[in-house]
C-alpha positions, 0 to 999 in steps of 0.5 A: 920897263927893267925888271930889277934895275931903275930906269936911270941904271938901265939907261947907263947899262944900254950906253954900256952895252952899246958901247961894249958890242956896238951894231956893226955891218955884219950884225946887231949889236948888244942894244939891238939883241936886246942884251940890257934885257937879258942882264936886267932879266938875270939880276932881277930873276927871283922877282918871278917864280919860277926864277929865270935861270933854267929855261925848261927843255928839251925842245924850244919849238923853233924846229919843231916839238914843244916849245918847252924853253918859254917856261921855266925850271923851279929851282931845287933849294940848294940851287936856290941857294947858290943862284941867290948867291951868285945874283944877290950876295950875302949883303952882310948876313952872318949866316950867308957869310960863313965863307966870308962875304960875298959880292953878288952881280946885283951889287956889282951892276949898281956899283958899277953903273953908279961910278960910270956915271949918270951923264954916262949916256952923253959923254963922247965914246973916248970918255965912256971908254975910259970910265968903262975901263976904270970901273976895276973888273966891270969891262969884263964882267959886261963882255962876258954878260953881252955874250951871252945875252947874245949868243944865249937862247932868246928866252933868256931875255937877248938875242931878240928874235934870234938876230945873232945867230942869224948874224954867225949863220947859226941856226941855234937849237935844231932839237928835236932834229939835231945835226947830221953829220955833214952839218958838223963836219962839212965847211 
């Protein structure tokens, strides 16, 4: 069950997603890494407390010490603030709108998802590739969001069971052991 997003969009954001990183030979794609998860998770991340935007630190526990990123930072208000921006906009307040208004990623995802269309899902990948590219910036902002929820610390929502890292044969976050030497600088 999505977190911000209606079942309805959801679905069209997994089409989008697979789609934008479909599964290939060499690894899992956006669906399977769980990155429709992810997007959902950051649009919807002040319907938790502590919002999902900072994963506490400094060990995930993968390699050892506590895993500590299963929690989240509390955001102080000035974070709050600019995070709330970013994710929810000004959605037309005066007082938010001091700089003029602002579009948030919650805005953008439902306008987007709404112009793809809700036969999205079925229509042939020719068809989704031109509804993708028409939604004006939308493409991009999908990559950038697959990449992280990707590539990202699987407590963010993505890289279910760390698939992608072991896709690149990365072994993620080794804290507390960190790399030696010959691991950075060794092919």
């Amino acid at each position: 069950m999505p977190t911000w997003l209606t079942e309805a969009e959801f679905e069209v954001l997994t089409a989008a997603c697979d789609r934008t990183v479909p599964a290939t030979a060499h690894g899992p794609g956006a669906v399977a890494a769980g990155v429709p998860d992810y997007i959902d998770g950051l649009l919807g991340a002040f319907t938790v407390d502590p919002p999902r935007i900072w994963a506490r630190g400094p060990t995930s526990g993968r390699f050892g010490g506590e895993a500590a990123f299963a929690s989240f930072h509390p955001l102080s208000p000035l974070d709050e603030l600019a995070w709330r921006m970013r994710i929810e906009g000004s959605q037309g307040r005066p007082e938010a709108e001091f700089n003029g208004p602002v579009i948030g990623l919650q805005e953008r995802y439902r306008s987007a998802l709404a112009a793809l269309g809700a036969d999205f899902c079925a229509a042939s990948s020719e068809v989704q590739d031109a509804r993708l590219a028409a939604v004006d910036g939308f493409g991009q902002l999908l990559f950038h969001h697959c990449c992280e929820g990707l590539y990202g610390a699987p407590e963010y929502g993505g890289n279910r069971e760390a698939s992608a890292w072991a896709a690149i044969d990365f072994a993620g976050d080794v804290q507390p052991r960190g790399w030696t030497d010959a691991e950075v600088t060794e092919p």
